[in-house]
GUFINU-902497 format. One line per 4 residues: number of its first residue (from 1); for each residue z, y negated, x of C-alpha. Coordinates in Angstrom, 3 decimals. Layout:
<atoms>
NUM> Z:Y:X | ...
</atoms>
This chain:
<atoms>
1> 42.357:-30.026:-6.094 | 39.675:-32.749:-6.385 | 40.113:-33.618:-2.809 | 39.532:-30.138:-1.915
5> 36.421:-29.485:-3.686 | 35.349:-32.829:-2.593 | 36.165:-31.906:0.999 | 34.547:-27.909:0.669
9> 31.688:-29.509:-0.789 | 31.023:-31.869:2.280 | 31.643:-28.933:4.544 | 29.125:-26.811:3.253
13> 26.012:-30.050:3.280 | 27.187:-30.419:7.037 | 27.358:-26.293:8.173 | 23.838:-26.181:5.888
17> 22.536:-29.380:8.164 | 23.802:-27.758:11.232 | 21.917:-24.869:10.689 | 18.823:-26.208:9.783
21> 18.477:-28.325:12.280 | 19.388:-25.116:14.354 | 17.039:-23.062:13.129 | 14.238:-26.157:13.952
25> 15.158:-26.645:17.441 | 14.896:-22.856:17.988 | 12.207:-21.722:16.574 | 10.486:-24.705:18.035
29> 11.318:-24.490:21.085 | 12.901:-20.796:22.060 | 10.455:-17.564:23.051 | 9.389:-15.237:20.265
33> 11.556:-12.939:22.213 | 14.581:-14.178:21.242 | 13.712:-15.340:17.270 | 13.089:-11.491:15.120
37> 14.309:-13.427:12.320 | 12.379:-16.334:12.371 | 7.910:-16.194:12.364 | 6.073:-18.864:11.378
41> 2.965:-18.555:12.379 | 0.493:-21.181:11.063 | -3.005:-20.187:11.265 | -2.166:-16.375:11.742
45> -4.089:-13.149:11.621 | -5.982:-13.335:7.895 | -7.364:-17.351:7.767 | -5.139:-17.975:4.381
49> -4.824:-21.374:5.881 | -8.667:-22.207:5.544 | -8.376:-20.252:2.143 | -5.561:-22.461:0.567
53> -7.595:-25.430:1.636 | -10.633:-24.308:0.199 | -9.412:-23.331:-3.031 | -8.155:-26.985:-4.007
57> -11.654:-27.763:-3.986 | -12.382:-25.470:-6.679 | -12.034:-26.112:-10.212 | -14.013:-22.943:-11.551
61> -15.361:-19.361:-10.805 | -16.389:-16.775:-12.316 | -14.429:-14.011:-10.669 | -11.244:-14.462:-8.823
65> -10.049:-11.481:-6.147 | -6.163:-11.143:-5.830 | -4.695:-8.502:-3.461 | -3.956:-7.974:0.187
69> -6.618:-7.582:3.236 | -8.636:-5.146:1.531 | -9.449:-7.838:-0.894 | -10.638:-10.784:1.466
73> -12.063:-8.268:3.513 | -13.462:-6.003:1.199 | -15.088:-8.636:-1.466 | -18.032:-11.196:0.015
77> -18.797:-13.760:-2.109 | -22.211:-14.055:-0.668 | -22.900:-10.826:-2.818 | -21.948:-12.079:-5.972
81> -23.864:-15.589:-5.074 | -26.805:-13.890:-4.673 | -26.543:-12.237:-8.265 | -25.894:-15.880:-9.463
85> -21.814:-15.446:-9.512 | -19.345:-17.605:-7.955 | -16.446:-16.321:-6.691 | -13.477:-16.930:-4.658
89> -11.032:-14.338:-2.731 | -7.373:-15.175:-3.055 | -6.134:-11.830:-1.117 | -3.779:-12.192:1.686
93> -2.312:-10.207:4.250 | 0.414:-6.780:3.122 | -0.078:-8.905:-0.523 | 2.873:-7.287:-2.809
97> 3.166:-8.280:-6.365 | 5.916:-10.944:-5.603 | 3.298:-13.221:-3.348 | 0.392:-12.428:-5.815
101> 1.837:-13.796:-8.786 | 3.266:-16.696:-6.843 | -0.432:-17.820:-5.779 | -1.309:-17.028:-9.728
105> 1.220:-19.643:-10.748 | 0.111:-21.840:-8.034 | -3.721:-21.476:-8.682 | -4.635:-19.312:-11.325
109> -4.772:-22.914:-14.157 | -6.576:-24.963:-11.216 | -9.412:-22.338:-10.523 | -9.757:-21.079:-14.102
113> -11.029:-17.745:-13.336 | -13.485:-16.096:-16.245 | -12.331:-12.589:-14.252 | -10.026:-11.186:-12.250
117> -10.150:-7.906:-9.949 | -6.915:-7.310:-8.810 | -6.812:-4.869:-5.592 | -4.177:-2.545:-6.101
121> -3.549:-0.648:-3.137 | -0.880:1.852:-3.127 | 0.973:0.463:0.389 | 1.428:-2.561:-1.192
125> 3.762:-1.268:-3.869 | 5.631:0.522:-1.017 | 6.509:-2.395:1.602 | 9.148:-5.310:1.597
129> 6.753:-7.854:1.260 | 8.484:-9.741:3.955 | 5.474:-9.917:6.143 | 3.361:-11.544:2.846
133> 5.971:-13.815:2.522 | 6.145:-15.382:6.062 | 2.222:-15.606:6.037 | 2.010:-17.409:2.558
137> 5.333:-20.131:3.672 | 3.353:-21.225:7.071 | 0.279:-21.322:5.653 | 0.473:-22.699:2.157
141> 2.954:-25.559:0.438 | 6.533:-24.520:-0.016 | 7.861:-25.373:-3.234 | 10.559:-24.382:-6.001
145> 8.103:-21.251:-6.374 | 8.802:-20.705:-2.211 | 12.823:-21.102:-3.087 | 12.225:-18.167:-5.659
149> 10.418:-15.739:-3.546 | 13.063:-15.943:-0.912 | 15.833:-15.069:-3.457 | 13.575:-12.593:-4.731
153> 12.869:-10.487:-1.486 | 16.465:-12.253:-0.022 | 16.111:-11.406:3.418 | 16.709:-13.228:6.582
157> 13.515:-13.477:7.702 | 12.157:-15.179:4.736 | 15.500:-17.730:4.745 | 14.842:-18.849:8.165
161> 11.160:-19.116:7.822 | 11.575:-21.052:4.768 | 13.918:-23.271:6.230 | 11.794:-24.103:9.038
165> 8.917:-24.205:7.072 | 10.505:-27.053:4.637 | 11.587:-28.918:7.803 | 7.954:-29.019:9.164
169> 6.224:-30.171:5.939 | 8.781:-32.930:5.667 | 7.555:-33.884:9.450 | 4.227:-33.909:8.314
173> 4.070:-31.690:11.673 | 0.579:-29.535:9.957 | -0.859:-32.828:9.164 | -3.362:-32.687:11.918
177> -4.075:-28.695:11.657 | -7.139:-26.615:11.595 | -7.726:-23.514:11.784 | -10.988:-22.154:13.852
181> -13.654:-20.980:11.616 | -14.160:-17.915:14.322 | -11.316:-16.150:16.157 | -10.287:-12.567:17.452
185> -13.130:-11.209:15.814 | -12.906:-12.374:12.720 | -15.330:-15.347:11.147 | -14.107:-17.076:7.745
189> -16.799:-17.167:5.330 | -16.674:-19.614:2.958 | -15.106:-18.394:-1.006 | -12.061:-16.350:1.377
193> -13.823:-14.067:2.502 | -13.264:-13.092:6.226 | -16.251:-11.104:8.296 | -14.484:-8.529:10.970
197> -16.989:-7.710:13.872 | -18.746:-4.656:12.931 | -17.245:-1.528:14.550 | -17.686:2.227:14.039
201> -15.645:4.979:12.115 | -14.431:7.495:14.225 | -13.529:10.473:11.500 | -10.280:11.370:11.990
205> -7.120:13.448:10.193 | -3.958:11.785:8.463 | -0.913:13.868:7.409 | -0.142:14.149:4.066
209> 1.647:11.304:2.242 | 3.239:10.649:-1.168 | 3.004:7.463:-2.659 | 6.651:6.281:-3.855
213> 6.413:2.748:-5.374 | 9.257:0.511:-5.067 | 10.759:-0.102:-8.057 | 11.608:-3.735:-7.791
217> 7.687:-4.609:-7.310 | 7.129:-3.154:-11.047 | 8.456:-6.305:-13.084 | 6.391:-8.660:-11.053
221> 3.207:-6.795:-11.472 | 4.289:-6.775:-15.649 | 4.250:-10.263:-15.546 | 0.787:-10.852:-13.439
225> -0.661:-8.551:-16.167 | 1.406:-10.745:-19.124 | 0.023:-13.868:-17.382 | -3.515:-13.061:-16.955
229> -3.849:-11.492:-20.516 | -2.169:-14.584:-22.358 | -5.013:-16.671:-20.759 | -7.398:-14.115:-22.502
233> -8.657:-13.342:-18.767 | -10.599:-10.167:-18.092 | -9.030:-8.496:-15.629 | -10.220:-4.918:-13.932
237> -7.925:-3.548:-10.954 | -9.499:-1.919:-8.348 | -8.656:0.719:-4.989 | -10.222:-0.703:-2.702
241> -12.700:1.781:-0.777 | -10.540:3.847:1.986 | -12.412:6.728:4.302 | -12.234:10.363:2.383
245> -9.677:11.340:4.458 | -7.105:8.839:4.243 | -7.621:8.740:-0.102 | -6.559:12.546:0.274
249> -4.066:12.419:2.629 | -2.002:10.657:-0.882 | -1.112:13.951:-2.413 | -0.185:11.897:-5.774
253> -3.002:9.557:-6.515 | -2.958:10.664:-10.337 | 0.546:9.387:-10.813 | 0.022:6.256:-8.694
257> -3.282:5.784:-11.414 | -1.009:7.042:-14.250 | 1.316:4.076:-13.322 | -0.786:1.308:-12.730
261> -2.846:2.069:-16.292 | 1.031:1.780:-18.081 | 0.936:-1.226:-17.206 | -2.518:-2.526:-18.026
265> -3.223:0.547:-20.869 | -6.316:-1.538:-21.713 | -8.042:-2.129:-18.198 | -10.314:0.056:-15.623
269> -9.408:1.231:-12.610 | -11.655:2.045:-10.086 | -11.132:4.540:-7.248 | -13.705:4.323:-4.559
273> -13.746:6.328:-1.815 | -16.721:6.729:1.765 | -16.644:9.497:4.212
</atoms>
C-alpha cells in the first residue's frame, strides 16, 4: 500500500510537471487563436502594471480609490493635489469583490490609507470576475493570495493563467518590462489614474435591466467592509457617475442601494448621475 501511494504520488508531480511545462510552451509560443483558456496579457488595456509599481513607492495617502475602471478613470489625483490631498487609485479593470480585497490584503497595511472610497458599481457584483483575475495575475506578483483567488473563482482560465504566470516570475521573464506611459488613447497619470482621449456623448437609449447580484461576491465584500473598519478606516462607497439614461435603464437601483448599505449600515453612498 506504501508503494502505491508512493508510486500515485510521483505520478501526479510528473502529469502536474507535464502540464505546466505544457501550458508554458503554448501559451508562449501558440496563436491566441488556439489558447481561450489561457490570457496573460502583461501590460494590458487599464496600466495596472505601472499602478502596482507605483504603489510600492508609497507609504501613505490620504484617500485610497478601490473599484474597477470607473475608479482609475473616474478619480484624478491631480484634483485632490490641488486641494492639498494625496491620493492614490487602486481600481482595476471588471474589479469584483474577490480581486479588491486581494489588493487590500496586499496593500491596504503598506499604503495606510486615512480614507477609502470604494466604487461600487452594480456590473461588478454581476460578472465572474474571471477577466479581473487574469489582469491582476500578469500584471501584479502571484502569491499564496493568487493560489486563493483561483480556488475561489475555480475556473480554467484563471488555472492556466496562474500556472503560466508562476512559471514566468520564476524566469524572471518581466524583469526587463515597462509599460508605455501613453498607448491606445490612454495616458497614465501618475497616483493610478489613467486620462482617456476626450471624446463626445452621443445620447442614446438602453433597454431596461435588473440588477441581480451574484451571491457568492457578498461574503467577500463583508470582509473588505470587516477589514477596513477594524483598521478604524473611513470608508464612503460611491456609484460612480453613469449618463441619465443608462442609471435608469436599472429598474432596481433602490434594492441594489438597500443591499450595499446592509452591509456598511454606517457609511454613505453616493449616486451620481450626468445627462
Amino acid at each position: 500500500m506504501k508503494k502505491f501511494i508512493s508510486l500515485f504520488f510521483i505520478f501526479i508531480l510528473f502529469a502536474f510537471f507535464i502540464y505546466a511545462s505544457s501550458i508554458f510552451l503554448w501559451g508562449t509560443f501558440a496563436p491566441t487563436s488556439l489558447k481561450p483558456n489561457l490570457n496573460y496579457r502583461i501590460g494590458s488595456k487599464g496600466h495596472l502594471f505601472s499602478r502596482i509599481q507605483e504603489i510600492k513607492k508609497i507609504n501613505s495617502v490620504d484617500i485610497l480609490f478601490l473599484g474597477s475602471s470607473h475608479a482609475y478613470r473616474g478619480f484624478d489625483p491631480r484634483i485632490f493635489t490641488s486641494h492639498k490631498l494625496k491620493t492614490f487609485n487602486l481600481g482595476s479593470s471588471s474589479q469584483t469583490p474577490v480581486q479588491t480585497l486581494l489588493l487590500l490584503k496586499r496593500y491596504l497595511d503598506h499604503i495606510k490609507p486615512k480614507s477609502i472610497v470604494y466604487e461600487v458599481y452594480p456590473e461588478t457584483f454581476m460578472i465572474d470576475g474571471i477577466e479581473s483575475s487574469l489582469d491582476i495575475i500578469a500584471n501584479d506578483k502571484n502569491d499564496a493570495l493568487s493560489f486563493k483567488m483561483a480556488y475561489q473563482l475555480n475556473h480554467i482560465k484563471t488555472y492556466n493563467t496562474l500556472i503560466y504566470g508562476l512559471i514566468k516570475n520564476l524566469l524572471s521573464a518581466n524583469d526587463s518590462f515597462n509599460e508605455p506611459v501613453q498607448k491606445k488613447g490612454d495616458t497614465y497619470v501618475k497616483g493610478g489614474f489613467v486620462e482617456a482621449e476626450m471624446k463626445y456623448y452621443t445620447p442614446t437609449s438602453f433597454p431596461p435591466k435588473k440588477i441581480v447580484i451574484d451571491k457568492k461576491h457578498l461574503p467577500f465584500f463583508k470582509e473588505i467592509i470587516h477589514e477596513i473598519k477594524k483598521r478604524n478606516i473611513t470608508l464612503t462607497l460611491v456609484f460612480a457617475p453613469v449618463s441619465a439614461s443608462f442609471y435608469t435603464s436599472y429598474t432596481n437601483t433602490n434594492d441594489f442601494d438597500h443591499t450595499m448599505s446592509s452591509y456598511a449600515p454606517m457609511l454613505l453612498i453616493i449616486t451620481l448621475t450626468k445627462p
